[in-house]
N, C-alpha and C positions, 0 to 999 in steps of 0.2 A: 407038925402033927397036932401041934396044939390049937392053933389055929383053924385050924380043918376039926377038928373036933368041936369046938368052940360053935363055930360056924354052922355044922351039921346039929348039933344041938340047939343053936336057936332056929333054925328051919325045920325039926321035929314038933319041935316044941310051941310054935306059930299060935295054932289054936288057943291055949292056954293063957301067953300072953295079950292077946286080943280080949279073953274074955277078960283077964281082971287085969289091975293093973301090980307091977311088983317087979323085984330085981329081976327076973327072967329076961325081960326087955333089952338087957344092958349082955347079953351072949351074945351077941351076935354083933354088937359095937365092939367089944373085946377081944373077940374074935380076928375081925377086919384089924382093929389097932395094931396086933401082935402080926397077921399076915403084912402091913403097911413096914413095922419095924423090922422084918428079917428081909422086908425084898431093901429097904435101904441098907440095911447096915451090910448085907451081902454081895448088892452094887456096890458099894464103895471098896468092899475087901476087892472085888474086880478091879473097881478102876486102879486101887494101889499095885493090885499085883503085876510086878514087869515077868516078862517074857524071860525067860533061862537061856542064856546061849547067845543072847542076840541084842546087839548093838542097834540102841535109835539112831537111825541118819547112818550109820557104816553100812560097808559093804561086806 
């Protein structure tokens, strides 16, 4: 959510940073970073997580 907020705030806000320049710029870098850090850290919780019930390679 934060992410997405972040995101949609520097897309609001476009105008503003174009005309001067100033930290506004850097929403929408922060933004991305944080959406970059929850798809890896929540791939990898994937890939660790095994399957309940069920044997690699068994039948």
């Amino acid at each position: 959510m934060l992410a997405a907020a972040l995101m949609f705030g520097s897309a609001t806000l476009t105008p503003m940073v174009i005309a001067e320049e100033g930290p506004l710029g850097l929403l929408g870098l922060v933004g991305w970073l944080a959406w970059v850090v929850w798809t890896v850290t929540y791939g990898i919780t994937l890939i660790r997580l095994s399957p309940s019930g069920s044997a690699v390679g068994g039948s």
